[in-house]
C-alpha positions as CSV (number, residue, x, y, z in Angstrom):
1,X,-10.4,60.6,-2.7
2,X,-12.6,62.8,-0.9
3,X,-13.8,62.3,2.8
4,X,-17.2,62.2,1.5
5,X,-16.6,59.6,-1.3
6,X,-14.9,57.5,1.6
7,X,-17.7,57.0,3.4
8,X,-20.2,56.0,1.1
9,X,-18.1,52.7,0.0
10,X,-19.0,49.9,2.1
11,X,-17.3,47.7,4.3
12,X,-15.4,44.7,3.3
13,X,-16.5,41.6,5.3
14,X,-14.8,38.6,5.8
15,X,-17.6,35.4,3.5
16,X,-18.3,32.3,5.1
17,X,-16.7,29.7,3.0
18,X,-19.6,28.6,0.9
19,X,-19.6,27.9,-2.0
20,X,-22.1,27.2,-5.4
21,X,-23.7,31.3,-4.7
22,X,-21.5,32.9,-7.6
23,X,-19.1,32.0,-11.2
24,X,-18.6,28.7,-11.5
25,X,-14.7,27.9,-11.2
26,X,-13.1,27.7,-14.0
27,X,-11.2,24.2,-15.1
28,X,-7.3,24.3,-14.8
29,X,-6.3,24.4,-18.4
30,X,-8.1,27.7,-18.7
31,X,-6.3,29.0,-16.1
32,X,-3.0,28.5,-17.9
33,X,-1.2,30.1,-20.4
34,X,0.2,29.4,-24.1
35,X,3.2,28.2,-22.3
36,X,3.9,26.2,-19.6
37,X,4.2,28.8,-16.6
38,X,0.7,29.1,-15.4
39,X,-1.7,31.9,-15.4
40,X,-2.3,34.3,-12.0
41,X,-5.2,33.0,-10.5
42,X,-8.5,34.8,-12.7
43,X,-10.1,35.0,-9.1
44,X,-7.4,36.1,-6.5
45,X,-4.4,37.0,-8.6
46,X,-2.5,35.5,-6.9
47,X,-3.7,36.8,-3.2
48,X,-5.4,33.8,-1.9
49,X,-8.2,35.9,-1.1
50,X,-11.2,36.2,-3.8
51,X,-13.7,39.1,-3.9
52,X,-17.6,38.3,-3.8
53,X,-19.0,40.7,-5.4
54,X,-21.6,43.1,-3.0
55,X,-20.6,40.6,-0.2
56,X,-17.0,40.5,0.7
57,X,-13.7,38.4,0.7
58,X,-12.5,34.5,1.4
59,X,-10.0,32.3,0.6
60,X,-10.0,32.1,-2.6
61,X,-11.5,28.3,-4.1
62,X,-7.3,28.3,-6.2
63,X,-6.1,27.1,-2.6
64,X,-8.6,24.3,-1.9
65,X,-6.9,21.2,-3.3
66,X,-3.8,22.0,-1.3
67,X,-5.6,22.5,1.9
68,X,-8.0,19.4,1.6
69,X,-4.7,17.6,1.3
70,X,-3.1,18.8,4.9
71,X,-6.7,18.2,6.1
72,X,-7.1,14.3,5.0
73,X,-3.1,13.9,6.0
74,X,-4.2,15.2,9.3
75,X,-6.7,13.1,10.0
76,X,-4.6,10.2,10.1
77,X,-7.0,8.2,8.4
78,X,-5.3,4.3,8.4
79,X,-3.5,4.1,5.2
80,X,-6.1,0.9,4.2
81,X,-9.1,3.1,4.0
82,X,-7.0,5.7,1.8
83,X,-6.0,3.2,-0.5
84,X,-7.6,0.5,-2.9
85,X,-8.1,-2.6,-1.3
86,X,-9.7,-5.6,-2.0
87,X,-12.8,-5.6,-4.2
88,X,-12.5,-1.8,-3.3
89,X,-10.8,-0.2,-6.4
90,X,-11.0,3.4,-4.5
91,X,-10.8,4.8,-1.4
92,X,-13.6,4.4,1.4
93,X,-16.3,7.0,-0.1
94,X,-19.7,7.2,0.4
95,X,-20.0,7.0,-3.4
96,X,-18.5,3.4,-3.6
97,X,-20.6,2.0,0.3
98,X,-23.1,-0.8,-1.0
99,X,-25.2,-1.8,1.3
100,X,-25.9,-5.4,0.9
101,X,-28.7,-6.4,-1.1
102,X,-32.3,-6.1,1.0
103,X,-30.4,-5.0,4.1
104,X,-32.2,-2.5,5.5
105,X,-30.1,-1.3,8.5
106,X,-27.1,-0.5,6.2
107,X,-29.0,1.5,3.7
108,X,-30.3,3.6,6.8
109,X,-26.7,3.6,8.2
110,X,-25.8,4.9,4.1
111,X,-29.0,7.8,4.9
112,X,-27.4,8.7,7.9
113,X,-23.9,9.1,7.3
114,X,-25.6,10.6,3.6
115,X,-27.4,13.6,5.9
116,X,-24.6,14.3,8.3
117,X,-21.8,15.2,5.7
118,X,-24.8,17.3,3.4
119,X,-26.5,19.2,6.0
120,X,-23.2,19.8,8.4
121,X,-22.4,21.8,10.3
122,X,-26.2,22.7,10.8
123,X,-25.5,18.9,12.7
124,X,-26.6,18.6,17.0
125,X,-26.0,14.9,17.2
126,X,-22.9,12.5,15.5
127,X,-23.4,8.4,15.2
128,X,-23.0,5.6,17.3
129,X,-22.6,2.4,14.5
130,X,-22.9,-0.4,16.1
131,X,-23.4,-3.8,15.0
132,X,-20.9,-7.1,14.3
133,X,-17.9,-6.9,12.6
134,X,-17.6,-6.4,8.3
135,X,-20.4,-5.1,8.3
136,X,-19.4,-1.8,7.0
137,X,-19.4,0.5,10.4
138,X,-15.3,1.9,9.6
139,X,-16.1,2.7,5.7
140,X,-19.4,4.1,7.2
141,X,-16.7,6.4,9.3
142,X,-14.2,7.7,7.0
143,X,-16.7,8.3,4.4
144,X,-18.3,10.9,6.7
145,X,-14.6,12.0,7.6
146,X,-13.7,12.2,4.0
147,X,-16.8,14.3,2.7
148,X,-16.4,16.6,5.8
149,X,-13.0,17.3,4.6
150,X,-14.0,18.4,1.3
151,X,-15.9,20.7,2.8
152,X,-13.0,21.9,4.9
153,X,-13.8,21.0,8.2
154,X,-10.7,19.8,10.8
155,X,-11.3,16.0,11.3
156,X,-9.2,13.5,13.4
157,X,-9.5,9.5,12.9
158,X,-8.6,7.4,15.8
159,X,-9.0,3.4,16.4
160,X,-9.8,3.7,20.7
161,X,-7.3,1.1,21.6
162,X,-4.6,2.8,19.7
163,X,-5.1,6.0,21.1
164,X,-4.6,4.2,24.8
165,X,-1.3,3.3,24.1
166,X,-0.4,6.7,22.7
167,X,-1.6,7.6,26.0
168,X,0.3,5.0,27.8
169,X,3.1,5.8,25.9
170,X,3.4,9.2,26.9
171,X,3.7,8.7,30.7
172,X,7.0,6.8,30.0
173,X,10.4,8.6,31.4
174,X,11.7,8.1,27.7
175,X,9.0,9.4,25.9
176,X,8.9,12.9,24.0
177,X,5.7,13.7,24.5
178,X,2.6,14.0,26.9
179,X,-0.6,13.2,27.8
180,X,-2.0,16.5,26.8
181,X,0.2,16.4,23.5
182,X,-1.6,13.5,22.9
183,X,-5.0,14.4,23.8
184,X,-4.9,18.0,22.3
185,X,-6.2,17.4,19.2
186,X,-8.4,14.7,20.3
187,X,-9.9,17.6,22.6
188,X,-10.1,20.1,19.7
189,X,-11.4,18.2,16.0
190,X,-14.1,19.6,14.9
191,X,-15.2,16.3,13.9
192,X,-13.3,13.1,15.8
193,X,-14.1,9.3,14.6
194,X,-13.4,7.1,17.7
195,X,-13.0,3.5,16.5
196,X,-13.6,0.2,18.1
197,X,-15.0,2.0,21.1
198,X,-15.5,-0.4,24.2
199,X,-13.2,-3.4,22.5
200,X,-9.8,-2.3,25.3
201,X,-10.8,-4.1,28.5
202,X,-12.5,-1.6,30.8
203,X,-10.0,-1.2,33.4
204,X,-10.8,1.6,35.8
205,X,-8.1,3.8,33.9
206,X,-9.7,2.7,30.8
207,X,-12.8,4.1,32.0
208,X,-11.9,7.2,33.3
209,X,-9.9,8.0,30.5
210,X,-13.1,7.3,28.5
211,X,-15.1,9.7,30.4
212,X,-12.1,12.1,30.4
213,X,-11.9,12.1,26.5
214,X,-15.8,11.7,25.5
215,X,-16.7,13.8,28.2
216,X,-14.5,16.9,27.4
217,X,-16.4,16.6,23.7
218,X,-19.6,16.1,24.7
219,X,-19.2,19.2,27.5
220,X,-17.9,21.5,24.3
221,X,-20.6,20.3,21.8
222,X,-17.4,18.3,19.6
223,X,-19.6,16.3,16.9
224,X,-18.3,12.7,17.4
225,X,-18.8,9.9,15.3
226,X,-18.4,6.3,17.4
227,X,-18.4,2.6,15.9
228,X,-18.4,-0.3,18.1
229,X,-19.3,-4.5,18.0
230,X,-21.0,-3.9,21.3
231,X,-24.4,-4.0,21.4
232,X,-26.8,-2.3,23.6
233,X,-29.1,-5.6,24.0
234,X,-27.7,-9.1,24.5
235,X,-28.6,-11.9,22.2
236,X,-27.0,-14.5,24.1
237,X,-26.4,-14.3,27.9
238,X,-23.0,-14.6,28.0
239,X,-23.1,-11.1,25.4
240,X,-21.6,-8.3,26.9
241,X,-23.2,-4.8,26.1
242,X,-22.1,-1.5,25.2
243,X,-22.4,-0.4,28.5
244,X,-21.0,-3.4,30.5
245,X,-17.9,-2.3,28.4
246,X,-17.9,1.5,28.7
247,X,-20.4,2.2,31.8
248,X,-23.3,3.9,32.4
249,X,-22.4,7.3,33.0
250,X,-20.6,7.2,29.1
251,X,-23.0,5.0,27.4
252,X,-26.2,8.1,28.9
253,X,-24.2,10.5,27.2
254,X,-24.0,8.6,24.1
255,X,-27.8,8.6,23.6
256,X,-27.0,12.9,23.8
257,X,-23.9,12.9,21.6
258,X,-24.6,10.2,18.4
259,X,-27.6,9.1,16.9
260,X,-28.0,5.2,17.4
261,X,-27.5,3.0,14.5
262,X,-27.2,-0.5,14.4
263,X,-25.9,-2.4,11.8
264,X,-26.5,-6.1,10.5
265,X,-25.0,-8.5,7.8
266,X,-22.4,-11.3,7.2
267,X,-19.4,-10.1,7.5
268,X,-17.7,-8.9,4.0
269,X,-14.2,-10.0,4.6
270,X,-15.2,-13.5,4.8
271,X,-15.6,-13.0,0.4
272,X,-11.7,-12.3,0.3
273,X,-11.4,-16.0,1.9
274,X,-13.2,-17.7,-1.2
275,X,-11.4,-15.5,-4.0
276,X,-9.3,-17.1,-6.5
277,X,-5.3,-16.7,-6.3
């Protein structure tokens, strides 16, 4: 090829990983032969890397399945919102959250959650769910998780108190890990769940380790989704709020970090009690 041909082809650029702008994929059993070995790939051959035409190159759409799987089995996601359960005959998905019938705050929780997962990562603020418990505030959580993952973003699912005691954990003489093992990934999800926020009694290392933890996200814009039972008002003077539990200093940056959404209702798990053997 000539010098001069050369330089009129144009540069091959690395595509954002969009999709729905060119050919539809094409269903499995198309992409398979007359026997049972399967086809090459009719997009990458085989490369992993597809061509978009006038545009560029990305991982090609053949080695999605695979790589939403490590994502969701890196999440560590509790094994009960993975799973049928209950009336639940699928996995906690945004297509199977009903809000209760006339309950206002949990079809605007639904909205929410709805508008985070379609419009990320063009997303400045994650969710604080708040509200008493069964009321839907954890399938709220993972649904967001889940859809985020199918669009492959890194998330990381953690209850709070069971995160302290990985913590905890790691200072013992025994143990083979570390706190910053630990807290590495905590520190570096694109998108973390924290659940349970404020329910470990707020011990001074409780706090801090709060502050160390939210702070470190909200200092490198991390989009953070929070559920809690604390509320920020008290409906009964002995109630303890949100920030009686996690402090002021956390509970300023929360109004920063998460959009504010309360959530109310009887709690679901009380039907399981009145089921039928």
């Amino acid at each position: 090829m000539s010098s001069d041909n050369a330089k009129k082809l144009p540069p091959l650029r690395a595509v954002p990983d969009k999709r729905g702008d060119e050919t539809p994929a094409l269903p499995f059993d198309r992409a398979q032969t007359t026997d049972e070995a399967p086809a090459a790939c009719p997009y990458c051959y085989g490369s992993g890397m597809e061509i978009v035409a006038g545009r560029g190159a990305r991982r090609c759409r053949c080695r999605e399945p695979h790589n939403q799987a490590n994502l969701l089995t890196a999440a560590h996601i509790p094994r009960r919102y993975l799973e049928p359960f209950g009336a639940r005959k699928e996995p906690c998905s945004l297509q199977n959250f009903f809000p209760a019938q006339g309950n206002g705050s949990q079809l605007k929780a639904f909205n929410y959650a709805f508008r985070l997962v379609r419009d990320y990562p063009a997303v400045d603020q994650g969710l604080l769910l708040i509200g008493p418990v069964g009321v839907g505030k954890t399938h709220l959580s993972v649904a967001i998780l889940r859809g985020l993952i199918e669009k492959g973003v890194t998330c990381l699912f953690y209850e709070f108190g069971a995160l302290l005691k990985e913590i905890q954990d790691s200072y013992s003489t025994i143990s083979k890990t570390s706190e910053l093992k630990v807290l590495a990934p905590v520190y570096q999800a694109e998108v973390l769940v924290l659940d349970e926020l404020g329910a470990s009694k707020p011990t001074d290392w409780v706090k801090d380790t709060m502050m160390q933890i939210i702070g470190t996200r909200y200092n490198d814009k991390k989009l953070t989704i929070f559920t809690t039972n604390y509320l920020d008002a008290r409906r009964a003077p002995s109630d303890e709020t949100l920030e009686d539990r996690i402090g002021v200093r956390l509970r300023s940056r929360l109004y920063e970090m998460c959009k504010t959404v309360q959530l109310d209702g009887e709690d679901y798990r009380r039907r399981f009690d009145t089921q039928q053997p």
